[in-house]
Biotite code that builds the C-alpha atoms (Angstrom):
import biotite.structure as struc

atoms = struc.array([
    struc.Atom([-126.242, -14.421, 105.086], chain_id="A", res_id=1, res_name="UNK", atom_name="CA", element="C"),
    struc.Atom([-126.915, -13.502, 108.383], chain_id="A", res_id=2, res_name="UNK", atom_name="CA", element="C"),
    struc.Atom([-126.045, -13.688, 111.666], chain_id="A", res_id=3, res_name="UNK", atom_name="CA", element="C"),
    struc.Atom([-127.357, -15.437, 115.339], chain_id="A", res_id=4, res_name="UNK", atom_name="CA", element="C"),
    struc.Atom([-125.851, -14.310, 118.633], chain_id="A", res_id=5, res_name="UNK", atom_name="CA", element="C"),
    struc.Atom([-123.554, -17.209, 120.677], chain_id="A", res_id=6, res_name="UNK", atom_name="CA", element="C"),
    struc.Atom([-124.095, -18.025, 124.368], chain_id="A", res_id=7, res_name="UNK", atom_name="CA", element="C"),
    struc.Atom([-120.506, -16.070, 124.506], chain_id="A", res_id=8, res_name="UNK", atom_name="CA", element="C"),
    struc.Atom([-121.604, -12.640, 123.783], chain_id="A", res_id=9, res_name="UNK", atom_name="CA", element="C"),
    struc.Atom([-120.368, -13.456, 120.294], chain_id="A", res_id=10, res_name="UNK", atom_name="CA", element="C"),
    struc.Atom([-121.567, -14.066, 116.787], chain_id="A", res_id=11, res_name="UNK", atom_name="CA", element="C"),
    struc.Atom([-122.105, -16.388, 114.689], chain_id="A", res_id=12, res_name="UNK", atom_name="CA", element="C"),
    struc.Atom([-122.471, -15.867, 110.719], chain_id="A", res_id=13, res_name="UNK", atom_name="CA", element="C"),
    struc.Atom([-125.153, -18.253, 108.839], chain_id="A", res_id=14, res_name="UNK", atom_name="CA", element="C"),
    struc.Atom([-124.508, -19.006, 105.216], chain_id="A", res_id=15, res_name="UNK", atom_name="CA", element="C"),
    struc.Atom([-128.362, -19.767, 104.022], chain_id="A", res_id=16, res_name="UNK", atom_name="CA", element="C"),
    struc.Atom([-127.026, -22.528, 101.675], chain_id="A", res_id=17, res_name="UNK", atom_name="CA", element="C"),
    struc.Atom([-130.550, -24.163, 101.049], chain_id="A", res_id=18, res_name="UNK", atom_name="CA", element="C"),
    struc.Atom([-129.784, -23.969, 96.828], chain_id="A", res_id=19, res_name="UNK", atom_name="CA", element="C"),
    struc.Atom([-126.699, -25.596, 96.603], chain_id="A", res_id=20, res_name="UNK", atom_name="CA", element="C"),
    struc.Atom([-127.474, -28.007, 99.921], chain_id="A", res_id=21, res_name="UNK", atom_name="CA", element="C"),
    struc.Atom([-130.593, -29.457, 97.523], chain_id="A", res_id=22, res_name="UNK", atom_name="CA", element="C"),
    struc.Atom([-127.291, -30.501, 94.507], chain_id="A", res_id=23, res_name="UNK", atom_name="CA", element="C"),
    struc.Atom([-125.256, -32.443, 97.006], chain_id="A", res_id=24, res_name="UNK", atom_name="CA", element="C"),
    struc.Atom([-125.202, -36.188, 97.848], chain_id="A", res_id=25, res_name="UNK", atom_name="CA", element="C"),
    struc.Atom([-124.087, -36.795, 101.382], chain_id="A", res_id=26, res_name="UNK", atom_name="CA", element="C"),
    struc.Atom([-123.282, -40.697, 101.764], chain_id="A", res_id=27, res_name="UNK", atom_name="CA", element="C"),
    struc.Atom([-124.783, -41.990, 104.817], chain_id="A", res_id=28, res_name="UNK", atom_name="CA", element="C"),
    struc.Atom([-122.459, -42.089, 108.107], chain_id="A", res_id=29, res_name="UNK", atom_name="CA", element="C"),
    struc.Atom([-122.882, -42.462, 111.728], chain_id="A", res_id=30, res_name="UNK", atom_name="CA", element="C"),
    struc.Atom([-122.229, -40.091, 114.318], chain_id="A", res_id=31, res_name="UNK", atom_name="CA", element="C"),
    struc.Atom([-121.343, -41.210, 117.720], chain_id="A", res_id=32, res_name="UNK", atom_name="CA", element="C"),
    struc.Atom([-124.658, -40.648, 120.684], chain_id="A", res_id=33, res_name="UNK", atom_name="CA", element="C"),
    struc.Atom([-124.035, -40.027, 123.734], chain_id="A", res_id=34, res_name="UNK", atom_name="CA", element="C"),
    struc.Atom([-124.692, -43.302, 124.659], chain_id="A", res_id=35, res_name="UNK", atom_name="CA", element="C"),
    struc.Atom([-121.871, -44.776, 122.780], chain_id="A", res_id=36, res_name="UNK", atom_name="CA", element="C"),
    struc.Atom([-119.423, -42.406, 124.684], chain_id="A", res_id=37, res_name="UNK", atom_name="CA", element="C"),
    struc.Atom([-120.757, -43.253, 127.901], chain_id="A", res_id=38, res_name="UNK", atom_name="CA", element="C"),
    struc.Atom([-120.072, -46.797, 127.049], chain_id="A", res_id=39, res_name="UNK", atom_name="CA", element="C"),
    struc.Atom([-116.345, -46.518, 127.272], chain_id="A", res_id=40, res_name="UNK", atom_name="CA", element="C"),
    struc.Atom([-116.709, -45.323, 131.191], chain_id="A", res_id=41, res_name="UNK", atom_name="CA", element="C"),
    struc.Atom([-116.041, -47.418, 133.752], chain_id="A", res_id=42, res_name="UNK", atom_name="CA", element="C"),
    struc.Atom([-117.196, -46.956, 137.318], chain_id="A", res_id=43, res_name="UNK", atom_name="CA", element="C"),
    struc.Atom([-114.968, -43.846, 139.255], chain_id="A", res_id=44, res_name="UNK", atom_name="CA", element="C"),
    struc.Atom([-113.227, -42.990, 136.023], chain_id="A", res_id=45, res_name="UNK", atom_name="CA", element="C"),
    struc.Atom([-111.578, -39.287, 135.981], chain_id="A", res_id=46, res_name="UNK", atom_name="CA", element="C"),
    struc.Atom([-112.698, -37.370, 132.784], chain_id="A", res_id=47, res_name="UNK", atom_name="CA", element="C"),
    struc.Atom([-111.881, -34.717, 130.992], chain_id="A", res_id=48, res_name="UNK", atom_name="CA", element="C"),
    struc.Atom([-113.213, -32.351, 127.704], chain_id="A", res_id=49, res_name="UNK", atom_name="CA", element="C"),
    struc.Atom([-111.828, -31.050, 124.990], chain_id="A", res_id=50, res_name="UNK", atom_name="CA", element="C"),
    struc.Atom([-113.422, -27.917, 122.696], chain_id="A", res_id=51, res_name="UNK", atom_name="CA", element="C"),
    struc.Atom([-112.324, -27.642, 119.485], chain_id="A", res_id=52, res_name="UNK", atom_name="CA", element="C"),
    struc.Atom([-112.691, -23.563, 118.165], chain_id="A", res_id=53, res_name="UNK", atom_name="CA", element="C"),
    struc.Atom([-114.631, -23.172, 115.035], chain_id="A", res_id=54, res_name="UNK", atom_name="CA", element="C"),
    struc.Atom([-114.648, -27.044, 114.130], chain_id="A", res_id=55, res_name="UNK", atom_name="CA", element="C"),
    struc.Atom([-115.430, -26.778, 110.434], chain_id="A", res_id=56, res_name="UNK", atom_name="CA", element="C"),
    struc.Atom([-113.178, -23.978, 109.347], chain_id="A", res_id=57, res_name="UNK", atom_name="CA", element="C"),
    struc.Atom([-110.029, -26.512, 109.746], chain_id="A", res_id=58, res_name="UNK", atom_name="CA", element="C"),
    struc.Atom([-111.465, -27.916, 107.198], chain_id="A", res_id=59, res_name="UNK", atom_name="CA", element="C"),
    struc.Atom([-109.689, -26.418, 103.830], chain_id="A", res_id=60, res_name="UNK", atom_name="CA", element="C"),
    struc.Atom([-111.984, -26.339, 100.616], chain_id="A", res_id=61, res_name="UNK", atom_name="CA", element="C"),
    struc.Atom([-110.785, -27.698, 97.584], chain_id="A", res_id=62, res_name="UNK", atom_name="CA", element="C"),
    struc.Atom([-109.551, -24.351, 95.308], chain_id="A", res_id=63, res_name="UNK", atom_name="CA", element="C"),
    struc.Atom([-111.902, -25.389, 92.584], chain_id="A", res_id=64, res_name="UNK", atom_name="CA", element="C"),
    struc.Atom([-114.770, -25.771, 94.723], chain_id="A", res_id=65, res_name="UNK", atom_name="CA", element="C"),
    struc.Atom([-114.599, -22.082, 96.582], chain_id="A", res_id=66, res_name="UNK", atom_name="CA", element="C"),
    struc.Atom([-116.335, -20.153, 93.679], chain_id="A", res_id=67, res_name="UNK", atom_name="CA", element="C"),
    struc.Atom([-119.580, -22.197, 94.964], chain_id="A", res_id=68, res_name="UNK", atom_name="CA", element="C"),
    struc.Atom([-119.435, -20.601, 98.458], chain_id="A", res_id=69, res_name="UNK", atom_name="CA", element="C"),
    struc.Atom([-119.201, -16.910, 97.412], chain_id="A", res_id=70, res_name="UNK", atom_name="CA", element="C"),
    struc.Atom([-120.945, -14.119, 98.671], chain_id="A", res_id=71, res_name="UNK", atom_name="CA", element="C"),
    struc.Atom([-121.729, -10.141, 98.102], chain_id="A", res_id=72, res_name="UNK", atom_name="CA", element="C"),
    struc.Atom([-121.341, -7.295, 100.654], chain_id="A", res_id=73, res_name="UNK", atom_name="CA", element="C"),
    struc.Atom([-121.505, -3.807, 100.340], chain_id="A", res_id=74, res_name="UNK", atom_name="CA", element="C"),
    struc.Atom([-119.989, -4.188, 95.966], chain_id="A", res_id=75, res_name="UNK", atom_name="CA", element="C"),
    struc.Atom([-117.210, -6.834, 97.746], chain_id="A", res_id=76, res_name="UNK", atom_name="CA", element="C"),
    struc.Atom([-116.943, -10.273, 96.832], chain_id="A", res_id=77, res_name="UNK", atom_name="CA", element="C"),
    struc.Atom([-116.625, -12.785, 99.232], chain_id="A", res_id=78, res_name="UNK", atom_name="CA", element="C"),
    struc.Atom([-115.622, -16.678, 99.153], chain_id="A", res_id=79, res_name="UNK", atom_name="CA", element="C"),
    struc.Atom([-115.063, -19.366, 101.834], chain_id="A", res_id=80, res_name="UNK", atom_name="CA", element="C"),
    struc.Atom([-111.585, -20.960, 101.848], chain_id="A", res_id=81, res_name="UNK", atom_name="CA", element="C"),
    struc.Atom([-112.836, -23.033, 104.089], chain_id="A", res_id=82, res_name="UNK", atom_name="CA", element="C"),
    struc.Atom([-116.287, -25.426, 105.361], chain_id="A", res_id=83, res_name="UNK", atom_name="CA", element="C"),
    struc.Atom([-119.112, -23.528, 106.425], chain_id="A", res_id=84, res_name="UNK", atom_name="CA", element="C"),
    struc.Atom([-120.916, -24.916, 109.079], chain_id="A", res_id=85, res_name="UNK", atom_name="CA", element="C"),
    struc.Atom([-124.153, -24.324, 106.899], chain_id="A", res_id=86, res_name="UNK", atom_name="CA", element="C"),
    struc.Atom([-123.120, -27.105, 104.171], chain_id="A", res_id=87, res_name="UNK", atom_name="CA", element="C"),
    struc.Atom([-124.976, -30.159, 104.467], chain_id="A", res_id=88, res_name="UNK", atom_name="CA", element="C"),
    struc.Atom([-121.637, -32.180, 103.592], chain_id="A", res_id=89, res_name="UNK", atom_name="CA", element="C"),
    struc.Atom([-119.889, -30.829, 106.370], chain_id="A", res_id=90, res_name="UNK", atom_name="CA", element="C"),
    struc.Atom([-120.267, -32.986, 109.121], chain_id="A", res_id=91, res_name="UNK", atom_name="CA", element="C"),
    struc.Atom([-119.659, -35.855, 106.794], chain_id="A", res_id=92, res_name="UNK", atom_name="CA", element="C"),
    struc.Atom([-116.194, -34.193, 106.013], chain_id="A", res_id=93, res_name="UNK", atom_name="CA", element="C"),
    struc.Atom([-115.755, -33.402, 109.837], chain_id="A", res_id=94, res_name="UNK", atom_name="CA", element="C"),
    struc.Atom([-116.152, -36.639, 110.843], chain_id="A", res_id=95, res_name="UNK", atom_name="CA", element="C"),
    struc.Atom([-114.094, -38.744, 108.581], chain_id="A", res_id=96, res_name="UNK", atom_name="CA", element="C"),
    struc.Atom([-111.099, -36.170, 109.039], chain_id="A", res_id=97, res_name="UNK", atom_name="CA", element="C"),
    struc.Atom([-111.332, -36.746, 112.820], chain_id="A", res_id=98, res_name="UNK", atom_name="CA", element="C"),
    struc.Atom([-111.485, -40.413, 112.731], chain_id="A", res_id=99, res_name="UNK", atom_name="CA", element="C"),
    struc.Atom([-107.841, -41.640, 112.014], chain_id="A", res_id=100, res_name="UNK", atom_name="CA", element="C"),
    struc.Atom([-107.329, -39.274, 115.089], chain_id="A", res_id=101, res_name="UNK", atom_name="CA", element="C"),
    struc.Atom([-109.301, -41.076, 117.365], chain_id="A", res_id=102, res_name="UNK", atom_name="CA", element="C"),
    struc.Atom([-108.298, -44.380, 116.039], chain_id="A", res_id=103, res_name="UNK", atom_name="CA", element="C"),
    struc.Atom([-104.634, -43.289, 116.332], chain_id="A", res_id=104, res_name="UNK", atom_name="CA", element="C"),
    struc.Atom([-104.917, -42.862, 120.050], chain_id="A", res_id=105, res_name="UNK", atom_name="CA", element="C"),
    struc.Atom([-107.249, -45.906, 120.531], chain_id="A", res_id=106, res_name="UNK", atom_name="CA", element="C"),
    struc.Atom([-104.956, -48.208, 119.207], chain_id="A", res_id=107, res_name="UNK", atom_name="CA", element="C"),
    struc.Atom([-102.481, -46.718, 122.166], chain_id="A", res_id=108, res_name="UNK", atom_name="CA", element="C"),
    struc.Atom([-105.223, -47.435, 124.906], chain_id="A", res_id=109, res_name="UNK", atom_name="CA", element="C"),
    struc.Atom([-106.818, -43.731, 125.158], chain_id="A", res_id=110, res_name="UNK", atom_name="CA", element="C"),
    struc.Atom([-110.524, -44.201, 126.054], chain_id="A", res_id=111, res_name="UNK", atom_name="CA", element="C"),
    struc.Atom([-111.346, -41.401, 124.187], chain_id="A", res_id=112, res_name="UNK", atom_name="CA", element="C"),
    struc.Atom([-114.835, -40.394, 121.869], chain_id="A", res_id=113, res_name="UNK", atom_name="CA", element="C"),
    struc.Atom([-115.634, -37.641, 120.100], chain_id="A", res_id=114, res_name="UNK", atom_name="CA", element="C"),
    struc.Atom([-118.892, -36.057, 118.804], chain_id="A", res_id=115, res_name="UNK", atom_name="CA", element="C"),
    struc.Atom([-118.009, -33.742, 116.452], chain_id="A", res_id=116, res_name="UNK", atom_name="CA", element="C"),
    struc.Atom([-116.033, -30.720, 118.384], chain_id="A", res_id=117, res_name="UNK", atom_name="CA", element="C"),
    struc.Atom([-116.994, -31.938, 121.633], chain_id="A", res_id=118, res_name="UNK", atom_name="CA", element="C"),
    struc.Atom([-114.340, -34.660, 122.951], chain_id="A", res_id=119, res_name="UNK", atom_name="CA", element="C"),
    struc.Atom([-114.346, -36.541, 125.917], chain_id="A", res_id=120, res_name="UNK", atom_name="CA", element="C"),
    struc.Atom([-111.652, -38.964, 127.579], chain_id="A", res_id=121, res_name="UNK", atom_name="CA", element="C"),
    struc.Atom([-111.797, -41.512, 130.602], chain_id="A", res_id=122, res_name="UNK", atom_name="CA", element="C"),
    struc.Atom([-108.615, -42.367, 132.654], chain_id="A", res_id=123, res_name="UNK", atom_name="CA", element="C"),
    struc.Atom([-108.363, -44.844, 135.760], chain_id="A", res_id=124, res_name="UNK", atom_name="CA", element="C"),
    struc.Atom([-106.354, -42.069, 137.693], chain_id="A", res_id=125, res_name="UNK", atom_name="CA", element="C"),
    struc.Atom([-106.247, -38.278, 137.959], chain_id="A", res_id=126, res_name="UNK", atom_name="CA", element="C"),
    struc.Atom([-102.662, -38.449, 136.689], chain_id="A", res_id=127, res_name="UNK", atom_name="CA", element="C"),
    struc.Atom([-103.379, -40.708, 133.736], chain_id="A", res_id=128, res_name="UNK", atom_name="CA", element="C"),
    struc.Atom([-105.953, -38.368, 132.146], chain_id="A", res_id=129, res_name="UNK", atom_name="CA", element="C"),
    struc.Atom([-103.652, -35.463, 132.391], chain_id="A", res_id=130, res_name="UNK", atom_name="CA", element="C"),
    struc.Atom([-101.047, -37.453, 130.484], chain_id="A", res_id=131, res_name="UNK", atom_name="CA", element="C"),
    struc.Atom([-103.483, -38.203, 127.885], chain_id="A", res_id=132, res_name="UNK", atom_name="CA", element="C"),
    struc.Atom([-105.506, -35.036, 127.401], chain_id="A", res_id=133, res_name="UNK", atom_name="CA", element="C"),
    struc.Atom([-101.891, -33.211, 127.429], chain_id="A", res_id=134, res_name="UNK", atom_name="CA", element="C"),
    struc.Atom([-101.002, -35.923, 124.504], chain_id="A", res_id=135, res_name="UNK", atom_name="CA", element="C"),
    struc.Atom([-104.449, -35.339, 122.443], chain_id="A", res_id=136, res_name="UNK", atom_name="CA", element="C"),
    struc.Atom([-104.163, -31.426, 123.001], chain_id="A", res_id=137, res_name="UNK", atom_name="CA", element="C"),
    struc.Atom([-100.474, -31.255, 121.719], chain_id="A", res_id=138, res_name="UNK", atom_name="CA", element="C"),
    struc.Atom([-101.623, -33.585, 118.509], chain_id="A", res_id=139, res_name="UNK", atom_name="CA", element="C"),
    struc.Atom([-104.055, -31.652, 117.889], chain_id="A", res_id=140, res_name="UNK", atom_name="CA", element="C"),
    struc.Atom([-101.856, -28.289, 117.815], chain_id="A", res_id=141, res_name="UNK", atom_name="CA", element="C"),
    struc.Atom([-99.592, -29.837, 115.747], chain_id="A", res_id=142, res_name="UNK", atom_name="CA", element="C"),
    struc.Atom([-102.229, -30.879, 113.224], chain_id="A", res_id=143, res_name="UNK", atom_name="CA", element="C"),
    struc.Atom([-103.313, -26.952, 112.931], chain_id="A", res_id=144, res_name="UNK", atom_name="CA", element="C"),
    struc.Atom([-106.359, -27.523, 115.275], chain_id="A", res_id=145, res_name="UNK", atom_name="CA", element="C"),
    struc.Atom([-107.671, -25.062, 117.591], chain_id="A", res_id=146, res_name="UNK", atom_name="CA", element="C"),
    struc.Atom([-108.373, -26.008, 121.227], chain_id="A", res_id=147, res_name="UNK", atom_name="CA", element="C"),
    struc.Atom([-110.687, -23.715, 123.376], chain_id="A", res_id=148, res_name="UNK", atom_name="CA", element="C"),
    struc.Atom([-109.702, -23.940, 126.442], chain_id="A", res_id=149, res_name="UNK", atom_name="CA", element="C"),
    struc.Atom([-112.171, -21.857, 127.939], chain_id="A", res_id=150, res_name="UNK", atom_name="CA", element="C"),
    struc.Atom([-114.797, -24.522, 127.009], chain_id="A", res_id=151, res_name="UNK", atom_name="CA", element="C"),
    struc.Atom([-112.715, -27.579, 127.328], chain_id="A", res_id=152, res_name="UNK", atom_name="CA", element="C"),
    struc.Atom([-112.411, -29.131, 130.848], chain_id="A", res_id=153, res_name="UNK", atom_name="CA", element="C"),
    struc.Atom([-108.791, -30.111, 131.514], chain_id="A", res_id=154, res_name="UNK", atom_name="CA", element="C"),
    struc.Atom([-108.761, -30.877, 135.019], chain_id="A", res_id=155, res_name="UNK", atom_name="CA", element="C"),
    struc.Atom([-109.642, -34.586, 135.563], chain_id="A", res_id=156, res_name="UNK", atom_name="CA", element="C"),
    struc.Atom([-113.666, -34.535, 137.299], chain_id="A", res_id=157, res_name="UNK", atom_name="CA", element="C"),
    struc.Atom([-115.854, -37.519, 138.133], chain_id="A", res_id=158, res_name="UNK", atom_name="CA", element="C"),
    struc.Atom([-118.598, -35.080, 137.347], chain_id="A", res_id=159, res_name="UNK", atom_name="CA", element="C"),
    struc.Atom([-118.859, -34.089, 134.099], chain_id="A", res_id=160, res_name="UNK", atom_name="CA", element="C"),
    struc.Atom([-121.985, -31.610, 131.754], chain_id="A", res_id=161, res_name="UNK", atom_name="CA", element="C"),
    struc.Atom([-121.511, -33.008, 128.013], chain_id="A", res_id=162, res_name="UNK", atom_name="CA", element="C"),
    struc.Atom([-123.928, -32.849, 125.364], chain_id="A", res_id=163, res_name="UNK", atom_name="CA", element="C"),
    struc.Atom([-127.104, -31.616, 127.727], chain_id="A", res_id=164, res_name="UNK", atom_name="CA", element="C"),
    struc.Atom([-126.307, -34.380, 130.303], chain_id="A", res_id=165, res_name="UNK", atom_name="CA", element="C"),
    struc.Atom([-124.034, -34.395, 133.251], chain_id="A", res_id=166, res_name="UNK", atom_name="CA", element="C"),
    struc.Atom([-122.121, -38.287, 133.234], chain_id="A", res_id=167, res_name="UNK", atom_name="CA", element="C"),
    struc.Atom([-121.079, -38.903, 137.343], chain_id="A", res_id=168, res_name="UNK", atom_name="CA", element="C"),
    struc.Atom([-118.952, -41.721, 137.156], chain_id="A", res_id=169, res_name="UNK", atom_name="CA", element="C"),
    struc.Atom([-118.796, -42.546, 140.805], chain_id="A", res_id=170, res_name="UNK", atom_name="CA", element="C"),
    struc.Atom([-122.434, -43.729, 140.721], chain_id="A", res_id=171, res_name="UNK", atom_name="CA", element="C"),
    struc.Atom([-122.138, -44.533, 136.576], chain_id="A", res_id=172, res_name="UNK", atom_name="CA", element="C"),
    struc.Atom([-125.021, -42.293, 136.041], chain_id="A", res_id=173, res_name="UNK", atom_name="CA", element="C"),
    struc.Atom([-126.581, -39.350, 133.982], chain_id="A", res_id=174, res_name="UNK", atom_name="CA", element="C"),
    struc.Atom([-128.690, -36.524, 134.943], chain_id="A", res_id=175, res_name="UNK", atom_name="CA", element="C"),
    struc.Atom([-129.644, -32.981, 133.885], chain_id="A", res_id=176, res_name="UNK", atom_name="CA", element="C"),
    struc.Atom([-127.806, -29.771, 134.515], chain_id="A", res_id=177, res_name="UNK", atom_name="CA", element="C"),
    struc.Atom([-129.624, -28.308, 137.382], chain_id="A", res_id=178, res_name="UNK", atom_name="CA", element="C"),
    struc.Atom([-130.289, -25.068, 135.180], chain_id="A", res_id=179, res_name="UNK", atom_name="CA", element="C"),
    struc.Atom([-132.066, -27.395, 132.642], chain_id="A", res_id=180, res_name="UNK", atom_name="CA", element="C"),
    struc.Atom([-134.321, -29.245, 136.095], chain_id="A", res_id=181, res_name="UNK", atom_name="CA", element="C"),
    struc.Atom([-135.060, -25.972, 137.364], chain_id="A", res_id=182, res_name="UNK", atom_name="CA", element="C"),
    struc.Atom([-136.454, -24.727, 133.966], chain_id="A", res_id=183, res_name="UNK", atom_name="CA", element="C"),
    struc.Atom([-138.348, -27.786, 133.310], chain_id="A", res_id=184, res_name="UNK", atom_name="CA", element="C"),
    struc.Atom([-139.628, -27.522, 137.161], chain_id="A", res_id=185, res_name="UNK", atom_name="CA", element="C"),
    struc.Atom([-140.861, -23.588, 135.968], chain_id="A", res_id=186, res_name="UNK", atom_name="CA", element="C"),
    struc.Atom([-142.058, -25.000, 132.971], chain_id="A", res_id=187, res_name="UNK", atom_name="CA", element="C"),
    struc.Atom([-144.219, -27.102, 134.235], chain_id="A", res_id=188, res_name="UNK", atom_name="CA", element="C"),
    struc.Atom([-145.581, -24.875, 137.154], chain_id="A", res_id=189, res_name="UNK", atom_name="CA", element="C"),
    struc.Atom([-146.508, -22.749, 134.263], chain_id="A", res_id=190, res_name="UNK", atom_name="CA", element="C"),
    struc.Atom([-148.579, -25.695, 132.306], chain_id="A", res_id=191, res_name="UNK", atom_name="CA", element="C"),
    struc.Atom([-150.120, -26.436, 135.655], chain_id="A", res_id=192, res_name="UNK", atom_name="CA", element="C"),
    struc.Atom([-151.469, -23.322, 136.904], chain_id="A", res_id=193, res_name="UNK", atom_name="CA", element="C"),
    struc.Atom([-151.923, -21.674, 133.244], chain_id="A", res_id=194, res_name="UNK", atom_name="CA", element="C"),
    struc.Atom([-152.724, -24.399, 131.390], chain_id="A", res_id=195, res_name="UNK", atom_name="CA", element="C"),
    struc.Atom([-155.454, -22.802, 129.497], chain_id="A", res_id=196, res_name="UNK", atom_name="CA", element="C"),
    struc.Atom([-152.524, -20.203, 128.030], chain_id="A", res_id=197, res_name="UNK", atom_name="CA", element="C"),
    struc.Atom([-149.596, -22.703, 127.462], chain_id="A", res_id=198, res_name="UNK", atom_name="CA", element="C"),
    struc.Atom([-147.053, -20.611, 124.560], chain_id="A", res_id=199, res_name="UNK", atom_name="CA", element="C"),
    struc.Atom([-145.397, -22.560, 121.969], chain_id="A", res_id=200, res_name="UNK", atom_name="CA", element="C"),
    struc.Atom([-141.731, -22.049, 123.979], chain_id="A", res_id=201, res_name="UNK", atom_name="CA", element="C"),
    struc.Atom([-143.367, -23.441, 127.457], chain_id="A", res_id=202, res_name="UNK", atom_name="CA", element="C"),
    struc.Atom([-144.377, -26.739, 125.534], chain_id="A", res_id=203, res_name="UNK", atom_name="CA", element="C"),
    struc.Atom([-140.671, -26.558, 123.450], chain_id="A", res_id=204, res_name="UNK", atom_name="CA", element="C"),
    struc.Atom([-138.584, -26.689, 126.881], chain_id="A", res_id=205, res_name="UNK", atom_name="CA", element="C"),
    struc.Atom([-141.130, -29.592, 127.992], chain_id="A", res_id=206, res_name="UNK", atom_name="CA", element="C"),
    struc.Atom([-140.644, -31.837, 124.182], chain_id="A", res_id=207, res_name="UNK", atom_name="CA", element="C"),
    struc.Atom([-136.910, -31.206, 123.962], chain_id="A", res_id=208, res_name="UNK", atom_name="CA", element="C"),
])
């Protein structure tokens, strides 16, 4: 195990799971693309985001299945109670649990999508997606789930940064952050005039 740092200041533990990741048999699945969310949009819609904290450790391990996830530190033995983020089966397990969710408030009208712990919902009025993101949020407290509200965006935008894009719904169209332009502009000012000298990170921000 080891650890990575978070955009936060934080940490983030990594449980190198490579062994017991080549033993399991994930059945195939689909996760949603940003694409498919956008498709539930309609033209000046008011959105908002929801974060969910931790997304995987919600997810409780089956008692019997623990002793596979255990780990040594300093003579003490450790063991996940619940899903690491490192196990291949994971989002598999994330993603079915969160679908009766979804469909629950679909069947009620919600435009609402989900990738993973990112969620997004689209309302006609400002009102209407504070009455629904209020309705999701208190569901999802009540099911045990933890919202970050630091991350989440509550207050109904037209403008809104998901998944490395920025959706405007008052023109129905996607862009990239400005910080992400202004990098690629740098980037490429660097390929230009150095181009002789390019490093492997100036031609990463360029391919991703």
């Amino acid at each position: 195990m080891f650890v990575i740092p978070k955009k936060n200041g934080g940490i983030r533990p990594v449980f190198n799971l490579k062994k017991l990741n080549e033993y399991l048999k994930v059945p195939h699945f689909k996760m949603e693309t940003i694409r498919e969310g956008s498709q539930m949009i309609r033209p000046n819609a008011y959105l908002v985001s929801i974060d969910l904290s931790d997304a995987f450790l919600h997810i409780a391990l089956h008692s019997d299945s623990r002793w596979f996830l255990r780990l040594k530190w300093k003579n003490q033995v450790y063991q996940y109670c619940t899903t690491p983020f490192d196990l291949v089966s994971s989002l598999f397990v994330f993603t079915k649990v969160c679908r009766p969710i979804l469909e629950h408030f679909c069947s009620q009208g919600f435009r609402i999508s989900a990738y993973l712990d990112d969620w997004i919902l689209a309302a006609s009025t400002k009102q209407l997606a504070i009455q629904r993101v209020q309705a999701v949020v208190a569901l999802l407290q009540q099911l045990g789930w933890m919202v970050n509200f630091k991350k989440s965006v509550l207050t109904p935008t037209q403008q809104l940064e998901r998944l490395g894009f920025v959706l405007i719904t008052h023109t129905m169209m996607e862009s990239l952050p400005m910080k992400k332009l202004r990098d690629i502009r740098r980037s490429s000012k660097q390929v230009l005039y150095h181009s002789h000298r390019q490093s492997p990170s100036v031609v990463h921000r360029l391919t991703m």
